[in-house]
N, C-alpha and C positions, 0 to 999 in steps of 0.2 A: 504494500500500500504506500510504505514512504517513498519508492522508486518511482510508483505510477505518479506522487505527489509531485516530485520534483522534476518528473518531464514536463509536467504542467508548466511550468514556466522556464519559460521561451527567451532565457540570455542570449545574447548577442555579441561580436566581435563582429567590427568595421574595420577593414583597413583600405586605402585608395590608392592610385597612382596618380601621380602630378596633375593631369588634364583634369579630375573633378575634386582637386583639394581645397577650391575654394567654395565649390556647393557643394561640398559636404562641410564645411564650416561652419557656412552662413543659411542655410535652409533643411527644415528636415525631410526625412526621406519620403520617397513616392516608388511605388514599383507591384509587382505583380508575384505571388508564391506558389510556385505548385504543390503546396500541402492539400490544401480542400481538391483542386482540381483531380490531380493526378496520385496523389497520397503513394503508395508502394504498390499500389494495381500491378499486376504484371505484363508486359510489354509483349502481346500475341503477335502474329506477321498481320494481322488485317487492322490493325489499328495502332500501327509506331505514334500516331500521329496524336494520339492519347493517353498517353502516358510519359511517364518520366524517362526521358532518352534522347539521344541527338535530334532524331527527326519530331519528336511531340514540343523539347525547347526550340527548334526555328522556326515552329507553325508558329507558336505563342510569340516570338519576337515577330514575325512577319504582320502579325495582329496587331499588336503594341504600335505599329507602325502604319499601317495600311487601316483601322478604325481612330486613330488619331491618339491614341493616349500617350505613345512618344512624345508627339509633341504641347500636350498640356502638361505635362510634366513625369507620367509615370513612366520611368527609363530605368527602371531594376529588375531585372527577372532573377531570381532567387530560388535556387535549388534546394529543397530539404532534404531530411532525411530518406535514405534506400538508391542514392546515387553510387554509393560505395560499393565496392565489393567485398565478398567475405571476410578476405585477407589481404594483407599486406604485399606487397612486392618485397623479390628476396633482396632489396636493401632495403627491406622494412617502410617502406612510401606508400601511404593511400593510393589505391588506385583506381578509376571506376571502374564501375561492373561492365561485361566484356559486351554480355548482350543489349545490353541499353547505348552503353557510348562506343563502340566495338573500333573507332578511330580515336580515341583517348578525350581529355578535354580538352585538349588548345584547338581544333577544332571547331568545338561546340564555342569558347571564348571568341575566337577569332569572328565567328559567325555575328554574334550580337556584339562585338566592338565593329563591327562592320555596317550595323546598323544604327550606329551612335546610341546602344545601348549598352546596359554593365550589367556581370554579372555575378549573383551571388552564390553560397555554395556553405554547405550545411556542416558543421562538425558537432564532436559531442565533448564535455570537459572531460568525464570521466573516460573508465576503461571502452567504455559501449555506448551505442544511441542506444535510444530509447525502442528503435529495431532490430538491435542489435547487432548491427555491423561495429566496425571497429571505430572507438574512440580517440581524442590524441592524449591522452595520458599517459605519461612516460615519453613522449614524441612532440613537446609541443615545438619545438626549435627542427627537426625536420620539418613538422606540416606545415610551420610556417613559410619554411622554402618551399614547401611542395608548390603551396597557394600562391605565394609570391612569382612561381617561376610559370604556372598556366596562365598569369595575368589577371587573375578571379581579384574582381573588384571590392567583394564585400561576402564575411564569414558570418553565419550565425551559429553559434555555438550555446546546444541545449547543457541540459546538467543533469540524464537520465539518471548516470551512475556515479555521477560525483560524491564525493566524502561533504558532508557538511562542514568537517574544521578546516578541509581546506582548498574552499571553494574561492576564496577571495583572493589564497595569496597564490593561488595557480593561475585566476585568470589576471593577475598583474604578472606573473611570470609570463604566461602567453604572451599579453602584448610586449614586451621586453622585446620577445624573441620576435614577434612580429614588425615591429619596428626594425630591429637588428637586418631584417630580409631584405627591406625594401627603404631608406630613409624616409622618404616621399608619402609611405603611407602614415593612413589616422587612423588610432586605435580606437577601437570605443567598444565598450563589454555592459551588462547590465548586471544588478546585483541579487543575491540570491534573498530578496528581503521578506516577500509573504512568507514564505514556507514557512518560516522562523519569527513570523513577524511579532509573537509576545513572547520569545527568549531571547533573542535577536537584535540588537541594537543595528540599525543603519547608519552607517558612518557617512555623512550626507557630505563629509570633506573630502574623504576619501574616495567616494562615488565620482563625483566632481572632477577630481583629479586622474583618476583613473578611465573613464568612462567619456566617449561621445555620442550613446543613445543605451537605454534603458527599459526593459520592462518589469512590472513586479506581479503580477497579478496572474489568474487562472486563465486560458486559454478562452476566445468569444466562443460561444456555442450556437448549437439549430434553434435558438430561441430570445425570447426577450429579457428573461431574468438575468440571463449571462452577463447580455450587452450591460445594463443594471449595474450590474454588480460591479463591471468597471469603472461606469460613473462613480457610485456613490463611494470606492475605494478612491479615484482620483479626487472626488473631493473632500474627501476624509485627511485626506495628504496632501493637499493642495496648498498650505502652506510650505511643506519644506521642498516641494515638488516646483514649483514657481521661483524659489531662489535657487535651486541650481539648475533648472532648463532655462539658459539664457549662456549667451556667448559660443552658439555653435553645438552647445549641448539638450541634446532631445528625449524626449518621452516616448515609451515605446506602448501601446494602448493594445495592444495586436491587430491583427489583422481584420480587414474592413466584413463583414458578413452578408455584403450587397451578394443576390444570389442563391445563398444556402437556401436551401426546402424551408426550413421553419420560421425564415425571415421576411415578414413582411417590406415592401418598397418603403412603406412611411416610417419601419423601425430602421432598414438602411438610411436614410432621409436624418432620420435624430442621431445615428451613430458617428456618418460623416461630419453633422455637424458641429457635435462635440469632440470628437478629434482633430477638427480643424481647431476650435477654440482654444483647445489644450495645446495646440502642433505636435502631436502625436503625430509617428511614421505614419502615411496612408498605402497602406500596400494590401490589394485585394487577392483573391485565390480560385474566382470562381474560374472555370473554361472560358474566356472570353466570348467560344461562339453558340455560350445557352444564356451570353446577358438579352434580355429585351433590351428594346430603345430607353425605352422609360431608364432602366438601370445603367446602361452607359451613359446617358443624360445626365443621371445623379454625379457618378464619377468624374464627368467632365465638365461640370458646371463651373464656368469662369469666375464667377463668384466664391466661390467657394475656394479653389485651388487659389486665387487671388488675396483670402484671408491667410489663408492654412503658409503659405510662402513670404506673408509680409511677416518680416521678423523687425523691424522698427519698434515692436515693445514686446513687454514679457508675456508668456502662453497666460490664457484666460482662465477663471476660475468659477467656479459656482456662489452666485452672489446671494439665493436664498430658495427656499422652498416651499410653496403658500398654497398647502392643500396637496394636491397631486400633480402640482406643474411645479419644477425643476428651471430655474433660470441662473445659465450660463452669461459669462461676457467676457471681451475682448477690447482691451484698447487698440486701433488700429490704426495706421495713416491715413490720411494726411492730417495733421494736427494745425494749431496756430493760436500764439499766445499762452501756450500750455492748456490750450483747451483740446480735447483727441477725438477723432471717429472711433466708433463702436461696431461690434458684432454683438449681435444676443441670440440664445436662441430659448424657447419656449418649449421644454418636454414634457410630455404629457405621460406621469407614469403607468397610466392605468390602460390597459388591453383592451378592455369594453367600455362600455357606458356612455359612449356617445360622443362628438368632436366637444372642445370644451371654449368656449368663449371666453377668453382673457384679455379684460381693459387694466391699463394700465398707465398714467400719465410718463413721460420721457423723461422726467426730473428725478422721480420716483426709482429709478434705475442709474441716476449718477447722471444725465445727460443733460448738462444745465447753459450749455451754451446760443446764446441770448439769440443769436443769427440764425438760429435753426438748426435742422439736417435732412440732408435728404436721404430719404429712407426706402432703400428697398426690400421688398419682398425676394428674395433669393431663388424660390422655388417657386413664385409668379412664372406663368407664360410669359416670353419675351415682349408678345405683343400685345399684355395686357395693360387695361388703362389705369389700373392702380399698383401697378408695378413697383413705381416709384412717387414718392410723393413727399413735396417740405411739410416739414411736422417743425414744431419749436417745444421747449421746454414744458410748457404747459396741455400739450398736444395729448390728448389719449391716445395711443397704439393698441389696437384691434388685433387681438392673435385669435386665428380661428388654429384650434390642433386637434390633429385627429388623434382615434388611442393609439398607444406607444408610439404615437406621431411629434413633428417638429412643427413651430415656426420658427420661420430664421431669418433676421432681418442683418441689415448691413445699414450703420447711421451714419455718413458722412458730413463730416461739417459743413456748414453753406459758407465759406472761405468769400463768394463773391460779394454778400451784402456789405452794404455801407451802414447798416446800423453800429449805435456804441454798446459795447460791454456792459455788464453788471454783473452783478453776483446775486441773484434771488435767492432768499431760503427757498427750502426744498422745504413739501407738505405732500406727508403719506396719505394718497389714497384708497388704498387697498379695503376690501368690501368686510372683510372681519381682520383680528389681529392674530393668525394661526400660520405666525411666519417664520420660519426656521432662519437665521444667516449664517452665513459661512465665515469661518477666517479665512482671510489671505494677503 
């Protein structure tokens, strides 16, 4: 059970080569995982094209490419676990499995650097994954030449069979050695904190220091409690989680669940947009060619990917909870005079009972800038007539949400008015006082 516990969470190891050292610095990650899609399926002769192996990763990059998510930003393809083979090569080197990659990985590399994509690729801290192929424990200074020398852009490293005591100071010895491979790359590892999380002290300095992305929490699931449960853990922590996600260093929330069987559009809809809030990695998993429109819409919503990428202030927090709606926010660009645009979003926790009507004035939320904002609706039709609209401090905002649905609005300053500043008190509207806040 403790093993099954700790593959649950999904540590991570980043390393780059020079051409993406500065987005991965300054933006977090976007990309696509063949975990959900292709998982450890077995690779039959009528369908390479479906599973984990050379020819199913260049369909998936030719996709990436050819439905446009390369160019909105998702450029990661990421190989999980069951890429490996049994064993080892007789000088002890991972190596993949003959029948999936049966021309090695530089190859398969070559392929998606060719399509100005990057690629990632799965290890495990301990002895074994968590499917029991071979771990780098004992080997982490070869695997890191290994990875360095196919050109693999970015490692995710589980913790199936890692030791507990000495989880922390293996994955700083990793990156050591990783570093050592390549100067050029960026380390970043996540920390083994839920497992442990009421023995366990988090070293949030050490994290910091050692670390350029993060996850803590159980894997998303076919449902809506899952997603849940990562909210109200990232807002549970969201104070220590907001002082060290800043300066190139990100939150890792997992993987996006647009897609899966049990997920509704409008629970994808609320999960996006609280991982954008947060700038958590957005990296999906489903087959690309079982998304509807509707759900590549989601994913490529320019608004969204345009919050999720502005790193001009720190990732958003959970500002309070009033009933069964959950509100998120984000200071975002463009600001002026120390006054900032906004993101907010409106989650509706409850699965039934019907879309829920939340008024709320704009002051009441922190947004007290005298000029107004212009406020869009995010998941408005393009060519709807209330799409956007100036609202001022005093403005009530209209959230229509459906269950375990979003609204999600974007408040931009109105920079253009000629009117003068002030600073109004702020007065709570709110229809009863059954309001939870958050710190952060």
């Amino acid at each position: 059970m403790l093993e099954i516990l700790i593959f649950l969470i999904n540590l991570q190891i980043i390393y780059s080569s020079n051409y993406q050292q500065d987005e991965l610095l300054h933006t977090p990650l976007m990309g696509w995982s063949s975990w959900a899609a292709f998982g450890c399926n077995p690779c039959l002769a009528y369908h390479y094209d479906k599973c984990l192996c050379q020819t199913g990763i260049e369909t998936i990059a030719n996709l990436l490419v050819d439905e446009g998510f390369r160019d909105v930003g998702y450029r990661y393809i990421i190989l999980d676990d069951c890429w490996q083979d049994k064993i080892r090569d007789d000088a002890y080197r991972l190596q993949p499995n003959k029948n999936r990659f049966p021309n090695g990985m530089w190859p398969v590399v070559d392929y998606v650097h060719n399509k100005n994509l990057k690629l990632g690729i799965f290890t495990d801290l301990g002895m074994f994954s968590g499917q029991r192929f071979p771990g780098s424990k004992g080997f982490f200074k070869l695997d890191a030449n290994t990875f360095a020398n196919w050109g693999v852009d970015y490692i995710k490293v589980s913790a199936a069979s890692a030791k507990k005591d000495n989880i922390e100071s293996d994955y700083i010895e990793f990156g050591i050695y990783i570093k050592e491979a390549n100067r050029k790359m960026i380390y970043a590892t996540s920390w083994p904190a839920y497992l442990y999380f009421y023995e366990y002290t988090i070293n949030y300095v050490a994290l910091k220091n050692t670390c350029d992305t993060w996850r803590f929490y159980y894997d998303t699931g076919n449902d809506w409690s899952s997603i849940l449960g990562v909210m109200d853990f990232y807002a549970e922590k969201q104070a220590q989680l907001r002082h060290i996600a800043n300066d190139g260093k990100w939150n890792d929330a997992d993987i996006l669940a647009i897609g899966f069987d049990g997920i509704t559009n409008d629970q994808a809809k609320a999960q996006i947009a609280v991982w954008c809030l947060i700038q958590s990695s957005l990296i999906f998993s489903t087959d690309i060619r079982k998304l509807t429109f509707e759900q590549k819409s989601i994913l490529k919503n320019k608004e969204i990917i345009e919050i999720h990428q502005d790193i001009s202030t720190k990732p958003g927090y959970k500002l309070f909870q009033h009933n069964c709606i959950d509100v998120w926010i984000r200071t975002i660009s463009p600001s002026s005079d120390g006054y900032f645009s906004y993101a907010i979003a409106f989650v509706n926790r409850n699965e039934s009972s019907g879309t829920v009507i939340y008024h709320i004035e704009l002051r009441d939320l922190g947004l007290d800038y005298i000029n107004g904002y212009e406020v869009t609706d995010v998941f408005a039709p393009e060519n709807s007539s209330s799409r956007v609209q100036l609202m001022f401090p005093h403005t009530k905002l209209h959230a229509y949400i459906k269950p375990s649905g979003v609204a999600f609005f974007k408040a931009k300053i109105n920079i253009n008015s000629n009117n003068n500043l002030n600073n109004n008190p702020l007065f709570l509207t709110f229809s009863n006082n059954e309001i939870v806040r958050y710190n952060y």
